[in-house]
N, C-alpha and C positions, 0 to 999 in steps of 0.2 A: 484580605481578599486577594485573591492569583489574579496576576496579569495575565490579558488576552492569551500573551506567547505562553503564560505560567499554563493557562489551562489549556491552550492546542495540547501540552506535552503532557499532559496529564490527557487529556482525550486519549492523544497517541498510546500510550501504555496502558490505559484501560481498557479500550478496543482491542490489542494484542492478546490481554490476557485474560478476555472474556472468552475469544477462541480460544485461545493458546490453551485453556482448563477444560477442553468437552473431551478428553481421552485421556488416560493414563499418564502422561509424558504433558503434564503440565506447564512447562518454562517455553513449551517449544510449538509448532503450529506444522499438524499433518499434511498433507494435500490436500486430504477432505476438507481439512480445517482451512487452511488457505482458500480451498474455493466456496468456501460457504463465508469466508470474511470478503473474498472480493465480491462475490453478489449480493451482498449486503450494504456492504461499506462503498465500495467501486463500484458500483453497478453500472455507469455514463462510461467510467473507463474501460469495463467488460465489454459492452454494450457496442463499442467502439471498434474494438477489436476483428477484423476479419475472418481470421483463425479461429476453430474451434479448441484445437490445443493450447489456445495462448496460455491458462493456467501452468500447464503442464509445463510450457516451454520456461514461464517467468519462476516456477518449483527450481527446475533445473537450476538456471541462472541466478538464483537469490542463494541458494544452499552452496555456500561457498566452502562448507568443508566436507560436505557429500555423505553428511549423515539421514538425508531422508525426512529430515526436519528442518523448518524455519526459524531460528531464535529472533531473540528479538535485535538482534542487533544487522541480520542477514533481512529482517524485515523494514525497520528505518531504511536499507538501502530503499530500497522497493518505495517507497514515502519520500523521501529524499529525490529522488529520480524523476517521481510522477508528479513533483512541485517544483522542480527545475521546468521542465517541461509544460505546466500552467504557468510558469512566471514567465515562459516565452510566448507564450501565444497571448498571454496579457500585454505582455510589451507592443507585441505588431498588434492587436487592436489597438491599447492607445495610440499608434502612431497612427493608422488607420482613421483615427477618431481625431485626431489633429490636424488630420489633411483636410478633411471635409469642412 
């Protein structure tokens, strides 16, 4: 049986490539595909968002080699990033929740 962390990462790659397989260009994740995994998957952290190009801008910024696709590796950033960023805002509530 997979540990916790065994199955986060296995979550993470099977999410990827449930998108990543709705178009011809299977290993990799469209825009379309992208914003149809963050409204699914992200939806709080969409939701969040001010901007209505956010998809668009986070396309930009994730395709690091400017092929128009997201692989899975330009997508862990994206994941990487968005749990750096919950493991802050967990930290100032616990301390939050220790002051009280």
């Amino acid at each position: 049986m997979p540990s916790e962390l065994e199955g986060a990462m296995e979550t993470l790659i099977t999410v990827f490539h449930r998108y990543a397989s709705k178009d011809s260009q299977s290993g990799t994740l469209s825009r379309r595909e992208l914003r149809e995994l963050m409204e699914n998957e992200l939806s709080g952290f969409l939701k969040s968002q001010k901007d209505p190009a956010a998809v668009d801008k986070i396309m930009k910024n994730l395709d690091a080699n400017g092929d128009g696709q997201v692989d899975f590796e330009e997508f862990v950033s994206l994941v990487v990033g968005l749990s750096i960023a919950c493991e802050q805002c967990y930290q100032m509530h616990m301390k939050k929740m220790g002051k009280k």
